[in-house]
C-alpha positions as CSV (number, residue, x, y, z in Angstrom):
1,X,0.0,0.0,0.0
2,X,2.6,2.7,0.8
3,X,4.5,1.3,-2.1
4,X,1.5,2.3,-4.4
5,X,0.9,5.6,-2.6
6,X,4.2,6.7,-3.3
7,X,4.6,5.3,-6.7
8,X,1.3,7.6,-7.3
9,X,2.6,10.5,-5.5
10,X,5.6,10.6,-7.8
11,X,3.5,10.3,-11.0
12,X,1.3,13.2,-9.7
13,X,4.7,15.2,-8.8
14,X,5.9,14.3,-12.7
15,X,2.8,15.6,-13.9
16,X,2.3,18.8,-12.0
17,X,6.3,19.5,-13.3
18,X,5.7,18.6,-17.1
19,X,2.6,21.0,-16.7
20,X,4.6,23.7,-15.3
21,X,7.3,23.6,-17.8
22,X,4.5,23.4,-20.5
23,X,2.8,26.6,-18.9
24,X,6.6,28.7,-18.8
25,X,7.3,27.7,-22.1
26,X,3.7,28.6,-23.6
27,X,4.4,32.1,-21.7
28,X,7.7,32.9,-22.6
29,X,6.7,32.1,-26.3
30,X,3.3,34.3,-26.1
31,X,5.7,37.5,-24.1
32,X,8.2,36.7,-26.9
33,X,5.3,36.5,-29.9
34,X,3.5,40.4,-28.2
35,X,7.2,41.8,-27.6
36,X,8.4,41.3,-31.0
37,X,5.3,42.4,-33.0
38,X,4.6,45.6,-30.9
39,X,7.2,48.5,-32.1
40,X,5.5,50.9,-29.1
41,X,7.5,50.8,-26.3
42,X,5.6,50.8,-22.9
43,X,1.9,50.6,-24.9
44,X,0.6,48.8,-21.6
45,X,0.7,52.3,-20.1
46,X,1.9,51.3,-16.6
47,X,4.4,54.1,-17.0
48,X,4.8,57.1,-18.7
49,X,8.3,55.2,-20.7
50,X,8.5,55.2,-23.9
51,X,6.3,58.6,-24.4
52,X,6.4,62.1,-24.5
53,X,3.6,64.3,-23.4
54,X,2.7,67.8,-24.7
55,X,-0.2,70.1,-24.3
56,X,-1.5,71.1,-27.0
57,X,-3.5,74.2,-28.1
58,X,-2.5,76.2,-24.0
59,X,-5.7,75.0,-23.2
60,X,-6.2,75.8,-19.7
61,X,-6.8,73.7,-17.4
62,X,-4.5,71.3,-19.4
63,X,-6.3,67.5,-19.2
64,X,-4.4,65.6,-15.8
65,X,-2.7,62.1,-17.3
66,X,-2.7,59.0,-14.4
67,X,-0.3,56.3,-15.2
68,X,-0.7,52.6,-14.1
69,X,-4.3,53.9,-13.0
70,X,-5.7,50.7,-11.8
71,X,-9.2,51.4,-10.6
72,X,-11.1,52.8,-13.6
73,X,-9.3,50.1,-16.8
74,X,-10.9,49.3,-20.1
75,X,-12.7,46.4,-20.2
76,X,-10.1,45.0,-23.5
77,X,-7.3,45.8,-21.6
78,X,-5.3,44.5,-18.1
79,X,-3.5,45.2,-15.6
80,X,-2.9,49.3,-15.3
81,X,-3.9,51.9,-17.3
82,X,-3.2,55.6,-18.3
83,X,-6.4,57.9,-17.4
84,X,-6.6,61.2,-18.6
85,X,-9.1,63.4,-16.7
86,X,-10.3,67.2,-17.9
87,X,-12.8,69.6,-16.4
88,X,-12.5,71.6,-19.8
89,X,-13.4,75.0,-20.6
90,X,-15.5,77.0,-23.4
91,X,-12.6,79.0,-24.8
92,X,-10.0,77.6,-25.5
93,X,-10.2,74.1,-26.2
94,X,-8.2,71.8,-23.9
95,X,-5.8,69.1,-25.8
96,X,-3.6,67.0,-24.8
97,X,-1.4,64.5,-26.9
98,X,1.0,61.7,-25.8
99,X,3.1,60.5,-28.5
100,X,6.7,58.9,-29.3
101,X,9.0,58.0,-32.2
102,X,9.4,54.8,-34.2
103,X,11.4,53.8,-37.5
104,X,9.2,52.1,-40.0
105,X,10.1,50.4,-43.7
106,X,9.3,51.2,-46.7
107,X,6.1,48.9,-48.3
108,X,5.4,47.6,-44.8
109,X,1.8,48.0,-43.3
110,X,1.4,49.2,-39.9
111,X,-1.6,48.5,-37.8
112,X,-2.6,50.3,-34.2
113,X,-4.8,48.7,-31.9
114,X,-5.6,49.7,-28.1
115,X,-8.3,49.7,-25.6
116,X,-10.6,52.6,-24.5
117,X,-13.4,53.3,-22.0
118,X,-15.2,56.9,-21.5
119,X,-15.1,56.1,-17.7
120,X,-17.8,58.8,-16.6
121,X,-20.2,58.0,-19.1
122,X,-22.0,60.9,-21.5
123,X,-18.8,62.2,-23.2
124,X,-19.1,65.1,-25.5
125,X,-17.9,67.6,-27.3
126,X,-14.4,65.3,-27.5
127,X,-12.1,63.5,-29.9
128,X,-9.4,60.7,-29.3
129,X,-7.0,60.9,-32.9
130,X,-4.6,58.6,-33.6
131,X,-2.1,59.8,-36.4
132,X,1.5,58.1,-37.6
133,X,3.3,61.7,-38.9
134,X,6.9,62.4,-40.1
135,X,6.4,65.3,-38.2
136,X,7.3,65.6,-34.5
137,X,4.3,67.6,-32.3
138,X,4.8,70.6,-30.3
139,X,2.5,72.8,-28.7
140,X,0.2,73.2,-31.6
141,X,-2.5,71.1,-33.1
142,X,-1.3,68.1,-34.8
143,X,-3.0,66.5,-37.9
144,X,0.1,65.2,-39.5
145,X,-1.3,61.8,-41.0
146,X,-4.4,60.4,-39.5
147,X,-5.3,56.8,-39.5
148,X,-8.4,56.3,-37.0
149,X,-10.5,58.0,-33.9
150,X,-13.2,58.5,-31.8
151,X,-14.9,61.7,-32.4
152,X,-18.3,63.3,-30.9
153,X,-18.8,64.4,-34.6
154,X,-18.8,61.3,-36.3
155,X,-21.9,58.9,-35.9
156,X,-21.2,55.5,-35.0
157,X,-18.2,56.4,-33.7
158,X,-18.6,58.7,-31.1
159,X,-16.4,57.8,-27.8
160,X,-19.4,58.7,-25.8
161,X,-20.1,55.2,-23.5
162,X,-17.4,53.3,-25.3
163,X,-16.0,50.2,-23.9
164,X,-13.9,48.4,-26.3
165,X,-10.7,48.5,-28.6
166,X,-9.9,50.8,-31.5
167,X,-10.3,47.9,-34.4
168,X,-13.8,47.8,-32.9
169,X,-15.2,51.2,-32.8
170,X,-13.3,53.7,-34.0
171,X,-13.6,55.3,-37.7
172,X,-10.9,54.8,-39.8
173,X,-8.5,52.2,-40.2
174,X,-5.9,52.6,-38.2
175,X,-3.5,51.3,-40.7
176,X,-0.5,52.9,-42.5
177,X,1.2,51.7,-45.6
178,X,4.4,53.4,-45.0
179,X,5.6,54.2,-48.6
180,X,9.4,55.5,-47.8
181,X,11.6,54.3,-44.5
182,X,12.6,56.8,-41.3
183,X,11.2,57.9,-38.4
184,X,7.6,58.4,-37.8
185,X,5.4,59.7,-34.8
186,X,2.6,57.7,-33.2
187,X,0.7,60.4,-31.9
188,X,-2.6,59.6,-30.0
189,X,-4.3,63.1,-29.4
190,X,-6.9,63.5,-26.7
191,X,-9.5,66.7,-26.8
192,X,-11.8,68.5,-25.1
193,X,-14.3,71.5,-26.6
194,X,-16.6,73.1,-24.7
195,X,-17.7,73.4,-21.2
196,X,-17.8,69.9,-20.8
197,X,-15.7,67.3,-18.3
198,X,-13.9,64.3,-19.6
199,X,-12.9,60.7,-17.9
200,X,-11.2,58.4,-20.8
201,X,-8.7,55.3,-19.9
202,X,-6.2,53.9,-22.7
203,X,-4.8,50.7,-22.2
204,X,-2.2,48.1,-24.1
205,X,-1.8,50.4,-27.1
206,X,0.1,48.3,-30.2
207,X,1.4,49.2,-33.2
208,X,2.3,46.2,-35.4
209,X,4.0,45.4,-38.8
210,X,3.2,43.1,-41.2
211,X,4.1,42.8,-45.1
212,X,1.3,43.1,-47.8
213,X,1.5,40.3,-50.1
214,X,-0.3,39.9,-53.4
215,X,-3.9,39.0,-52.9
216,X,-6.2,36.1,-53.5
217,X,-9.4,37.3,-54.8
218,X,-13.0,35.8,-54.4
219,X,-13.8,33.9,-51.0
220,X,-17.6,34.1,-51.3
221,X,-17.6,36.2,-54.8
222,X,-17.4,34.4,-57.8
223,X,-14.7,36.0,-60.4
224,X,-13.0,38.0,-57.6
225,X,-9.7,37.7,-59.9
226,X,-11.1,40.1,-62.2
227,X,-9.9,37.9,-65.1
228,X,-13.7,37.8,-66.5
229,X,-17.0,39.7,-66.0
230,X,-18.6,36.6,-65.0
231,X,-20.8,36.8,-62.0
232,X,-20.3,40.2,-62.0
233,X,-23.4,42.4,-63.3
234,X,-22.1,46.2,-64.8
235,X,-24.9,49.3,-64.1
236,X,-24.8,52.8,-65.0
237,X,-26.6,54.5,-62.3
238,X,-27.2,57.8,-63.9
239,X,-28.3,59.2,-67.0
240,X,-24.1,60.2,-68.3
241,X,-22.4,57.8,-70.1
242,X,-21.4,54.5,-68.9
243,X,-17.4,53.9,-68.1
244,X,-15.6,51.7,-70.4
245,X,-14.8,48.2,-68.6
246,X,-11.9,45.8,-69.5
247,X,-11.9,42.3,-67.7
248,X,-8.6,41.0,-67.7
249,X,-6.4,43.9,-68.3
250,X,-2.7,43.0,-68.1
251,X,-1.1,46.3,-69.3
252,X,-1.1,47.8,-65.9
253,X,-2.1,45.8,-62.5
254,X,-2.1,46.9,-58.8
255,X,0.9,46.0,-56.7
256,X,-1.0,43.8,-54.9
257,X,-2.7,42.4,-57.2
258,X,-2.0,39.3,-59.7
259,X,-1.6,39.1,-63.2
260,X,-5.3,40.6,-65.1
261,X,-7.5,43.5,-63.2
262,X,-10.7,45.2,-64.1
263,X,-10.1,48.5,-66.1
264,X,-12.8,51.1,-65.3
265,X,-12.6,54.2,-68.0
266,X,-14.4,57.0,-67.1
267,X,-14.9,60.3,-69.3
268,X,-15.9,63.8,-68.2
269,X,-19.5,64.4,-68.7
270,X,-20.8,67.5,-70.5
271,X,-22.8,68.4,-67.2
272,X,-23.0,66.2,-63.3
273,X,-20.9,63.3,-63.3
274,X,-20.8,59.9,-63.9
275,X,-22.0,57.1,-61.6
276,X,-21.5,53.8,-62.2
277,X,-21.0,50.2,-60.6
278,X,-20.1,46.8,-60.7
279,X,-21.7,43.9,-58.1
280,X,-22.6,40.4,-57.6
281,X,-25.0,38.3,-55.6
282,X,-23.8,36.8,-52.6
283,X,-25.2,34.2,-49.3
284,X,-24.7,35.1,-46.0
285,X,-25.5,33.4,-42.6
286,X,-27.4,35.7,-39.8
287,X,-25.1,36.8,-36.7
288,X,-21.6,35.8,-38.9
289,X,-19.2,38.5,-39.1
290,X,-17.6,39.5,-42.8
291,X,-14.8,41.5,-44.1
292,X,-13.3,42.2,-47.5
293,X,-10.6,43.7,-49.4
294,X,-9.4,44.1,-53.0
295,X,-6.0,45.7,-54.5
296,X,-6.8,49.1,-56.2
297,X,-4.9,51.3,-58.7
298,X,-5.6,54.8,-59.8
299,X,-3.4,55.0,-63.4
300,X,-5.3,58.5,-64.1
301,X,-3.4,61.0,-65.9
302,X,-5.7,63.9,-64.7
303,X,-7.9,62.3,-62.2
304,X,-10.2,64.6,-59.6
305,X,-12.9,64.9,-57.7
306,X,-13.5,61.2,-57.9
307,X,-15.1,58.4,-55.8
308,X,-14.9,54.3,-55.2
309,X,-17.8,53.5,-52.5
310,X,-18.3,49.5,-51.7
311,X,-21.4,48.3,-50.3
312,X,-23.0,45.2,-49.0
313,X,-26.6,46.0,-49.3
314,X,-30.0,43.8,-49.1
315,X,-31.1,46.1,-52.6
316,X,-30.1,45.2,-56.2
317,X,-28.6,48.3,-57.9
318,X,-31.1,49.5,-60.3
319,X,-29.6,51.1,-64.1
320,X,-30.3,54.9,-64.0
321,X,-30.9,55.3,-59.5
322,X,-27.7,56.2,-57.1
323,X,-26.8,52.7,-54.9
324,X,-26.3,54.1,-50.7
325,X,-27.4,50.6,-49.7
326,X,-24.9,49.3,-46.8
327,X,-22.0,51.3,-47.2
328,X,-19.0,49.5,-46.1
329,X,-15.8,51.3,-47.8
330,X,-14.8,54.5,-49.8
331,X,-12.2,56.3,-51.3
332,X,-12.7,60.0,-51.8
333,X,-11.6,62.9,-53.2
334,X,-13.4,65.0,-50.5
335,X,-11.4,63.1,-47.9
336,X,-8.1,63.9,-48.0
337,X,-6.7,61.4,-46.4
338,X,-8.1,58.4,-48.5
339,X,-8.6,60.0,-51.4
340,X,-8.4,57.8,-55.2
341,X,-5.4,60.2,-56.8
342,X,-2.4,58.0,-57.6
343,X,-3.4,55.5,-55.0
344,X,-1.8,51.8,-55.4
345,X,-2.6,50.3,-52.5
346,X,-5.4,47.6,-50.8
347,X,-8.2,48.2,-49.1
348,X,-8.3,47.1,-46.0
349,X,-4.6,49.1,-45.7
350,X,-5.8,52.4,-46.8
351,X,-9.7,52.1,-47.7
352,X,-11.5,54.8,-46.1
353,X,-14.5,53.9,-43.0
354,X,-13.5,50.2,-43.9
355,X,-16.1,48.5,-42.0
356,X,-16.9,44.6,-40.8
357,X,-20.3,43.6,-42.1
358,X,-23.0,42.0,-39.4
359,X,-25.2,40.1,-40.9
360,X,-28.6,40.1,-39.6
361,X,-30.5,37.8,-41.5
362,X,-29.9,34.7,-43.4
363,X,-30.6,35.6,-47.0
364,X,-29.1,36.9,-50.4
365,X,-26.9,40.4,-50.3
366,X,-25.2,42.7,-52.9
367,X,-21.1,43.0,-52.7
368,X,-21.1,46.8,-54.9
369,X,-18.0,48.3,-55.9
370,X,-19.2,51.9,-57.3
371,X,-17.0,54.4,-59.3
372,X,-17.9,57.6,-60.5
373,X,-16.3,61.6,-61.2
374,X,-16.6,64.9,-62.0
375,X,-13.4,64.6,-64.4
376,X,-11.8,61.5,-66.4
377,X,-10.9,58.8,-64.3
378,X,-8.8,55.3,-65.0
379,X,-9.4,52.8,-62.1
380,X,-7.8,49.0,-61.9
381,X,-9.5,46.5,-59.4
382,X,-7.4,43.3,-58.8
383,X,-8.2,40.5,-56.5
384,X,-12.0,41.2,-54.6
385,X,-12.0,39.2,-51.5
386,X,-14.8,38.4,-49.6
387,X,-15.2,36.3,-46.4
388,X,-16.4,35.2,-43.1
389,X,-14.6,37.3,-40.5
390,X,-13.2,34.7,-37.6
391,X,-13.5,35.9,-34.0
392,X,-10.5,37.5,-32.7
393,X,-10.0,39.5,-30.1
394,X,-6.1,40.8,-29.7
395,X,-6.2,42.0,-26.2
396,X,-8.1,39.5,-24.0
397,X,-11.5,37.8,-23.7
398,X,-15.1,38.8,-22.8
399,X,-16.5,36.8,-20.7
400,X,-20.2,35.4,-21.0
401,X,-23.4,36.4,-19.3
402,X,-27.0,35.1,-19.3
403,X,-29.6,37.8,-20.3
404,X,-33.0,38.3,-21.7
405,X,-34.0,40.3,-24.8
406,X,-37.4,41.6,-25.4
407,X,-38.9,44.2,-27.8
408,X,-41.9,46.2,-27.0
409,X,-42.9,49.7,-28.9
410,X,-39.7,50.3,-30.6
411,X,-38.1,49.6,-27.4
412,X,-35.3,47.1,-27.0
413,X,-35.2,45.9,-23.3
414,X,-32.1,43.7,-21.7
415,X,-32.5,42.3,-18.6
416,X,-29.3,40.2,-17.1
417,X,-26.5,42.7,-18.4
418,X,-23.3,42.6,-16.9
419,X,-21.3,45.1,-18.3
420,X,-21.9,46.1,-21.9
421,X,-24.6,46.7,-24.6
422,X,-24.3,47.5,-28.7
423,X,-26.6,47.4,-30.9
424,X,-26.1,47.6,-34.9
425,X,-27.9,48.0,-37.7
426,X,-28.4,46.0,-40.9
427,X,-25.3,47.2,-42.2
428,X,-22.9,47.0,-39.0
429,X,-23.2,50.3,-38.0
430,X,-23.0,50.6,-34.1
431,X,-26.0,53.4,-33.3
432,X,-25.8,52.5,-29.6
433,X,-23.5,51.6,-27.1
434,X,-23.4,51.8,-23.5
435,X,-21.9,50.3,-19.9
436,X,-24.6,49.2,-17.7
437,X,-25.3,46.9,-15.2
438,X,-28.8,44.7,-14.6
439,X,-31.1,46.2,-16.8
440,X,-31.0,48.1,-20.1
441,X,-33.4,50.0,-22.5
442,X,-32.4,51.3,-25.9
443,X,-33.8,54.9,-27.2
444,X,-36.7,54.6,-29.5
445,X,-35.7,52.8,-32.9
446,X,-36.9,52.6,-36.0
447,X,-38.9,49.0,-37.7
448,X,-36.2,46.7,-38.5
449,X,-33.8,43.7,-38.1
450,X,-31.2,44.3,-35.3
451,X,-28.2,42.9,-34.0
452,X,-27.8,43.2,-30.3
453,X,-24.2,42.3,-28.7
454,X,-24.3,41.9,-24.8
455,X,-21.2,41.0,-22.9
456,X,-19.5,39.9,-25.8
457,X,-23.1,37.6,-26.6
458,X,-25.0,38.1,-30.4
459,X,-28.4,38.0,-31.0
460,X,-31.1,39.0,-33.6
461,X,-33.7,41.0,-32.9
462,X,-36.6,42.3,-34.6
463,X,-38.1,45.8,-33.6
464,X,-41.6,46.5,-34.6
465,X,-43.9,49.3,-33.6
């Protein structure tokens, strides 16, 4: 008998060792993987290393910065914080931007990602900018290359009750295609307008490189090489003259695309513009998550005032009627940051508002690529992926919760909440978030399919009056 005890004991001793080595390693190797992809140095803001701080704008009184805060943390991130507090003022604005220097390569992508709560709840009148800028900030505004925010002026993405991380909510991005090698500026600016107070926590801010590689079209979309039309359907979508298209073209591709793109040829109109587009008819599944991309050339001599909106809409495009169904992509020559002119680049590196698609209900969709100008215009498209969006979550897990949705006059009404509610429209626009705890009920909505995320937790829901 004590033969066999101790024969046991020394299996159980092996085995609690062999775990122990397999839990080091699997640690050292996940610190090793998070230390060599993030360039920032001190992004889980436990210290102020790493960054600089200047106010910007002699706002007074200047926002108050916390370090390794460890009471009011973002949800997405762990451990402590930094939490930037500001009574604010009407006149003038009060700003505030942390920021510190890295060398990047030429033809690498760079991708930020962090956490972010609005601690106090009801933030307004504030913006939280994240910009990568060859220029180094001083003490006035900075603006110098923008790739993704938070802004009380852009709906769907207004910081007001946010809980989550950057790749989730904000607009924009936050990627940068660095096209020449040097130093470069991540510069995460934090504002306040108005008479207004502000409460905001960052946490486990990354910047990341990774190297764009030719493209593999199609996924879910048939044709996505852009050898032949295909599955693709062509529409003019105003009364100018359609573009010219050439399936196939070899004379000129996309970087990153492969050998034969789609050539759109677009010719000034006498008066308006043109307006034209491209789609196909696709499945998806209710409560999946998709995302897309597609190499894109602008080979215009001349080329202004132009646009390239995608869309995953419920709607077929009609010949001679605009398409605004599901907007989930743009270039723009009204934005000047992802503007068309003598772009070579993919979409989900520089596309503008490049959004995820929730899908609410199991049923046919639209994928929409639409070109148009006020000018001449020479557009390649290479490589149009499509596909279901796996579930990942960089900076740590939700946990689960059990709840109760109901619906009731327009009214959306959660009991069992724990921490978090979003709700999103048909095309995966967020139009309500908010931290809460027991029970929640939306503002009044308009008739429709919805998708409510609580805790992490997706459901569908219909709202009827």
């Amino acid at each position: 008998m004590l033969f066999l005890f101790i024969t046991n004991y020394s299996i159980l001793i092996k085995q609690i060792i062999m775990k122990t080595i397999v839990t080091l390693i699997l640690a050292i190797l996940m610190a090793t993987t998070v230390s060599a992809q993030n360039i920032l140095v001190g992004g889980n803001m436990e210290s102020q290393t790493g960054w600089t701080v200047t106010n910007l704008h002699g706002g007074a009184p200047n926002p108050v910065l916390k370090w390794n805060e460890t009471s009011s943390t973002p949800m997405y991130g762990k451990g402590g914080c930094l939490r930037i507090t500001s009574a604010g003022n009407a006149t003038p604005q009060s700003t505030v931007a942390i920021y510190q220097a890295a060398t990047l390569q030429e033809g690498k992508l760079y991708t930020f990602n962090g956490a972010f709560i609005d601690n106090a709840g009801g933030l307004k009148q504030a913006g939280i900018q994240v910009y990568l800028g060859q220029t180094e900030p001083g003490t006035t505004d900075y603006t110098d290359g923008w790739i993704c925010e938070y802004n009380s002026w852009v709906p769907g993405h207004e910081p007001e009750d946010r809980d989550d991380m950057f790749e989730m909510g904000a607009s924009g991005s936050g990627k940068f295609l660095a096209t020449t090698s040097g130093t470069f500026y991540l510069v995460v600016k934090i504002g306040l307008w108005g008479d207004f107070t502000m409460d905001i926590s960052l946490d486990e801010l990354s910047l990341t490189e990774s190297t764009i590689v030719p493209l593999t079209g199609g996924g879910l979309l048939s044709n996505g090489d852009m050898q032949t039309k295909g599955a693709w359907t062509e529409a003019n979508l105003n009364d100018n003259p359609a573009p010219i298209y050439t399936w196939g073209y070899t004379a000129n591709t996309p970087q990153y695309g492969n050998t034969g793109c789609l050539r759109i040829v677009g010719t000034k109109p006498a008066t308006s513009f043109t307006n034209s587009c491209v789609y196909q008819k696709v499945s998806l599944e209710a409560e999946k998550t998709y995302e897309y991309d597609m190499a894109f050339k602008d080979i215009s001599e001349a080329g202004q005032e132009a646009w390239i909106n995608i869309y995953l809409g419920a709607s077929e495009p009609i010949s001679g009627v605009d398409y605004t169904d599901g907007l989930i992509g743009l270039l723009s020559s009204w934005n000047p940051v992802v503007t068309p002119l003598d772009k070579d680049m993919t979409f989900q590196s520089q596309g503008g508002g490049v959004l995820n698609f929730i899908c609410p209900e199991t049923k046919d969709y639209y994928f929409v690529i639409k070109a148009g100008s006020n000018f001449d215009y020479d557009f390649l498209f290479d490589e149009v992926l499509l596909k279901e969006k796996g579930v990942v979550n960089s900076i740590s897990q939700k946990s689960s919760t059990n709840y109760k949705i109901l619906s009731n006059n327009r009214l959306v009404n959660i009991e069992g909440v724990k921490s978090r509610v979003e709700i999103f429209d048909i095309t995966g626009r967020c139009i309500q978030s908010k931290n809460a705890s027991g029970n929640f009920t939306s503002f009044p909505m308009n008739s429709g399919i919805y998708i409510i995320r609580v805790d992490g937790n997706t459901s569908k829901i219909l709202v009827t009056d």
